[in-house]
C-alpha positions in Angstrom: 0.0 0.0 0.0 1.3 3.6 -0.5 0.2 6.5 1.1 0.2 9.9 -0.5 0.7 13.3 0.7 1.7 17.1 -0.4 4.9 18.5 0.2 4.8 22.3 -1.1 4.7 21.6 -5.1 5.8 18.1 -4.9 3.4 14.6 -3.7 5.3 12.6 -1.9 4.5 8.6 -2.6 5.7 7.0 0.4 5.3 2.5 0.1 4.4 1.0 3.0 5.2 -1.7 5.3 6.7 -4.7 3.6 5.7 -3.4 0.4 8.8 -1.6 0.4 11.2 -5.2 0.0 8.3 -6.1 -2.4 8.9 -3.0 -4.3 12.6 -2.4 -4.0 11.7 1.1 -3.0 10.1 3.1 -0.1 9.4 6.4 -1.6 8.5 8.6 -4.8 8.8 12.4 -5.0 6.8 14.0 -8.3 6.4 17.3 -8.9 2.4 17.7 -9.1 2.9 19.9 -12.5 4.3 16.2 -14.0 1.1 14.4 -13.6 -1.4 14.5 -15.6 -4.4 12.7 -14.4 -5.9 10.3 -12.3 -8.0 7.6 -12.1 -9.8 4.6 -10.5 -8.9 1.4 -12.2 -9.4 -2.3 -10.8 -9.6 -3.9 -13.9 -5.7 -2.7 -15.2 -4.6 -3.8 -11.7 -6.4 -7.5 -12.5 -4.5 -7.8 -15.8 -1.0 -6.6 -15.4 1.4 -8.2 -17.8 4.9 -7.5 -18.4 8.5 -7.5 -17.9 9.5 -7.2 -14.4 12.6 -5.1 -14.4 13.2 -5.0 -10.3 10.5 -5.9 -7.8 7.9 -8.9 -6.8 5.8 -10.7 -8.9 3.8 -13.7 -7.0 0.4 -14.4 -9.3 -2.7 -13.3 -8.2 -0.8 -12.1 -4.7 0.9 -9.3 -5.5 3.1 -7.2 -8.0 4.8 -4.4 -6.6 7.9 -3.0 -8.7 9.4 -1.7 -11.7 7.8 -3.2 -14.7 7.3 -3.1 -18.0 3.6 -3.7 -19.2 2.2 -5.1 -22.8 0.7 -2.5 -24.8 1.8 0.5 -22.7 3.5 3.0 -25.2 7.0 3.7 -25.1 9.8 3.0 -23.2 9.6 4.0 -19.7 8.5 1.7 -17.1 5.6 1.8 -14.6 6.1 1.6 -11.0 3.6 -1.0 -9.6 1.9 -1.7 -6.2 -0.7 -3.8 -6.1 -1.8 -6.5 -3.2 -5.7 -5.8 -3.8 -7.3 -3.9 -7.1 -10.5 -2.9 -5.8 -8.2 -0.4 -4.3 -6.2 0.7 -7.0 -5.0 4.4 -8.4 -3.6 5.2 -12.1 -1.3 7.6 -12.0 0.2 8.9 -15.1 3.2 11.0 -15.7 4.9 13.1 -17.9 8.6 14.3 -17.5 9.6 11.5 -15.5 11.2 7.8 -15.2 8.0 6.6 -14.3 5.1 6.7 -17.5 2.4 5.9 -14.6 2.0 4.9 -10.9 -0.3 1.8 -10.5 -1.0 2.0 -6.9 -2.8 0.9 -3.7 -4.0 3.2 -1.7 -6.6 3.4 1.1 -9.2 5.6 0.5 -8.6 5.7 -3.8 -11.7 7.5 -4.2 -10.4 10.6 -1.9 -6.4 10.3 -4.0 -8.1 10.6 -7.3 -10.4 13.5 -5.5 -7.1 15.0 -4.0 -5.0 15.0 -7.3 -7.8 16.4 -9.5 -7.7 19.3 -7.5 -3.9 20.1 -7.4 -3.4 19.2 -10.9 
């Protein structure tokens, strides 16, 4: 899971728990100018497929990671955190290593809320 929070002009993606050993990583800093939109999305979380480039991949447990999906355009990977979909944010990018953010979260109707209005 991966909480989010606003740090001046910046949202700070912090992982948590053991999702951080899962993910190889504990934290993200974007600037909120380089994304540009977000949405709810169980069904991408359901039917992730791809290269995984440095993280966990354990079928239908969890994928949590750098990855590279099928039919995602471009080069630049996605950074993935995903234990349960129903709970799941797309995040996507521009300017970045990242192309998109396919997260948990808690409450992902009140990040998408939170996001649209900082964009």
């Amino acid at each position: 899971m991966v909480d989010v929070s606003f740090h001046g002009d910046d949202v700070l993606f912090t992982v948590q728990g053991l999702h951080k050993v899962w993910a190889f990583k504990s934290s993200l800093t974007i600037p909120r100018s380089h994304i540009s939109g977000a949405r709810l999305d169980a069904e991408v979380a359901k039917n992730l497929s791809g290269f995984r480039a440095l993280g966990t991949s354990v079928p239908w447990l969890i994928k949590a990671g750098k990855f590279y999906l099928h039919g995602e355009p471009g080069l630049k990977p996605t950074f993935v955190d995903v234990v349960h979909p129903e709970q799941v944010v797309v995040i996507d990018l521009r300017d970045e290593d990242y192309q998109q953010l396919i997260i948990e979260v808690e409450d992902p109707v009140a990040v998408v809320a939170l996001l649209a209005t900082s964009s």
